[in-house]
N, C-alpha and C positions, 0 to 999 in steps of 0.2 A: 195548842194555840198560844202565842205570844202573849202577854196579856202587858199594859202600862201600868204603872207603878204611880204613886198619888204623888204631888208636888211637894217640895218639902218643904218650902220656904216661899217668904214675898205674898202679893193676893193673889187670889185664885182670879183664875183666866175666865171669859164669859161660857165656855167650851166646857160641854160633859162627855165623857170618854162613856159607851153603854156597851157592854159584853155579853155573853152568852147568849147572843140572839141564834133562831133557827136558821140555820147554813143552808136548806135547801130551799127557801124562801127565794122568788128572784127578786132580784136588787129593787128593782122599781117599786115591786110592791110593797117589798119591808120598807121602806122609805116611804112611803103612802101611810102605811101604819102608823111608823114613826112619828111625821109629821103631825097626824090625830093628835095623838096622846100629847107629844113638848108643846106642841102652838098652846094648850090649856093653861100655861104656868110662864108665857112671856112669847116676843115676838123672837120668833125664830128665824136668824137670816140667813143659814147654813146648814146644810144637812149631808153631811159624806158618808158615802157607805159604797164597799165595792165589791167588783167581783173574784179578786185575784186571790188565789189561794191562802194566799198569808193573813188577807185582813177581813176574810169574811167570820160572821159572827159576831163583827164590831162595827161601832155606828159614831160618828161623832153630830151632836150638836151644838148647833151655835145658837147662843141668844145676844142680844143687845145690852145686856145686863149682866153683872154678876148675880146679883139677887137671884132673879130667874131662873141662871143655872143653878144656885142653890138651894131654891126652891123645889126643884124639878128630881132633885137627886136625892132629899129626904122626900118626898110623895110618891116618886117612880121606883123606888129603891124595891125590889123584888116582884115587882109586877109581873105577871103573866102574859108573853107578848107569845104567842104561837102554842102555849101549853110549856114555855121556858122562863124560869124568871128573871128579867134583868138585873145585873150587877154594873151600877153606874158609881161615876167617881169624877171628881174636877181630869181635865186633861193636863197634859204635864205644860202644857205652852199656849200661846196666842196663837190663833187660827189664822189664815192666810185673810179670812172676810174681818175679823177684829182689826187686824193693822193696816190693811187699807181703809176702813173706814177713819178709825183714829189715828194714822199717822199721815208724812206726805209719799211722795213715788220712793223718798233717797231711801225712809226707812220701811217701804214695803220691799225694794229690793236686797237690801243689806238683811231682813227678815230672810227673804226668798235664800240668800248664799250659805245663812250659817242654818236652815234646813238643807240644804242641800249637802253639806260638810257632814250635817248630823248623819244623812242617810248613808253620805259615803262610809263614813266611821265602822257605822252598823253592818254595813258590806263588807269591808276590811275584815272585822271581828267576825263576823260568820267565817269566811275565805281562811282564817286562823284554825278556829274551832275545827272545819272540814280538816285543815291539816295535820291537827292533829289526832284525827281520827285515823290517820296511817299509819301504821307504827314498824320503824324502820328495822329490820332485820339482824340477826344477832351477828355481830363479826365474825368474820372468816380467817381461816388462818392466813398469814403473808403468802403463803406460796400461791393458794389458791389466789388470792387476789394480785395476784402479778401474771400468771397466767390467763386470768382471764381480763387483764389488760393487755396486753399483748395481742390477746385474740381478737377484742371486739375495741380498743382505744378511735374516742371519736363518736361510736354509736350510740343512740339513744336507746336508755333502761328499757327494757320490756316488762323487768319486776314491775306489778300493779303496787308494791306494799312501799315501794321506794317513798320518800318525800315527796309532799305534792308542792308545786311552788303557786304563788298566789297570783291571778291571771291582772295582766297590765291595769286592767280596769277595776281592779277591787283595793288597788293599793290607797293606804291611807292618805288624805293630802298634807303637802308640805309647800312649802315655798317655792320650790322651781316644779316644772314641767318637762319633761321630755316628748320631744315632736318628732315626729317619725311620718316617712313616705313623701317630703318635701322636693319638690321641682327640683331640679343639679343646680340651675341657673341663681337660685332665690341668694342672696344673702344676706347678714347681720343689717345692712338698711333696711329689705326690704320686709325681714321679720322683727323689726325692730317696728316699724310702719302699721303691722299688726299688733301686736301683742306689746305695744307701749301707750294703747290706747285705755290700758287696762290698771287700776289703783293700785299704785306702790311698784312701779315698772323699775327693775334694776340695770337688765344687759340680757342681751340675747348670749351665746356662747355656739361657735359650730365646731366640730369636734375636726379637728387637723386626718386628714386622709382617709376621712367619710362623709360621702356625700348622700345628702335623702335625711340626714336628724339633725336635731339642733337641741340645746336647751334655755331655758328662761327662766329669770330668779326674780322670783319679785319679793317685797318687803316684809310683805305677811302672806300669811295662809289666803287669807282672805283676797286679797288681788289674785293669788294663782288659780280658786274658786272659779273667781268670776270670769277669769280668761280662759280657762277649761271649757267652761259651762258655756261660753258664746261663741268657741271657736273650735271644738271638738268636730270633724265631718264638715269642715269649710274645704271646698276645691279651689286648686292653685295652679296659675300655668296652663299654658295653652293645652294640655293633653286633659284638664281639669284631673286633676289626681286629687283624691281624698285623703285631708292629712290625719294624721291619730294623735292625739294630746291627750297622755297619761300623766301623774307624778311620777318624779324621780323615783325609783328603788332605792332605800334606804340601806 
């Protein structure tokens, strides 16, 4: 189990990160428990807790205060929740309910893109990690590898231990975007008209004697973020085709 790490710097966020809770517990009810015990030590506005494999076992709450989370995390600190004792700690960030309360919409969503960067990041670095858990095969002498180019030039490895590549959607973000599966008809206006709605718009680009991708640069990370994130599975053209918006392969 993954476990977060304490914040290292700056104040601490109103959010208590709590671990080792019981996995077989369903969600609803650990969060009933939950609830019990944090409401004692401040008003609780938020309470995440799920069922997906990676994050069960962890719980976040949110209070209106820092105090409270601090309060809450020397009192609850090894308590007994199922016959497990909690390991609680500040969270490494402001919750999604902390910044809409105290900020306006521009920086709840600017909050929302550089989570969402973060998660892609984390995906990216798993997508690594997996790759390098294959480990590619000891060379061959020239002859053998000429003959058996020859034989198979063109076809895809059947070796399982070959290099694994990193799937469109795990690639880390960067500035531009490549668009893929695009109407014939569409061009630099008309995907300009899209994806120049989006912060820090540079130039669309179609690539000379293919038709169906295009790419887009924008200024920072951050506008390609946010055009990804609203425009990923938009259909286009009268056949309504679904377009694919990845980053660029670096």
């Amino acid at each position: 189990m993954a476990t977060i790490p304490p914040i290292t710097g700056g104040s601490p966020p109103n959010s208590t990160y709590v671990r080792n809770l019981e996995e077989r517990i369903p969600v609803e009810k650990l969060k009933e428990a939950l609830l019990g015990i944090f409401s004692e030590y401040g008003n609780v506005i938020d309470l995440v807790a799920k069922r997906n494999l990676k994050a069960k076992g962890q719980a976040f709450i949110v209070f209106d205060s820092t105090e409270a989370a601090e309060t809450a995390i020397k009192e609850v600190q090894g308590f007994e929740l199922y016959d497990k004792p909690m390991v609680l700690d500040f969270a490494r960030s402001r919750s999604d309910a902390i910044v809409r309360l105290q900020g306006n919409d521009e920086e709840f969503e600017a909050h929302k893109r550089r989570r969402l960067a973060e998660k892609e990041r984390k995906q990216a670095l798993e997508a690594l990690e997996a790759q390098k858990k294959h480990k590619r095969p000891p060379p061959e002498p020239s002859s053998t590898r000429v003959a058996k180019a020859s034989r198979g030039a063109g076809l895809k490895s059947s070796n399982p231990t070959a290099a694994a590549v990193i799937p469109d959607e795990y690639l880390p973000p960067n500035k531009i975007l490549f668009v893929q599966n695009l109407p014939e008809d569409y061009d630099v206006e008309g995907l300009t008209a899209i994806f120049g709605r989006f912060e820090g718009f540079r130039e669309v680009r179609l690539v000379p004697g293919r038709k169906g991708i295009a790419f887009v640069e924008y200024e920072t990370e951050t506008g390609a973020i946010s055009a990804k994130e609203n425009t990923a599975g938009m259909t286009l053209g009268d056949d309504n085709k679904t377009i694919k918006v990845t980053y660029q392969r670096q």
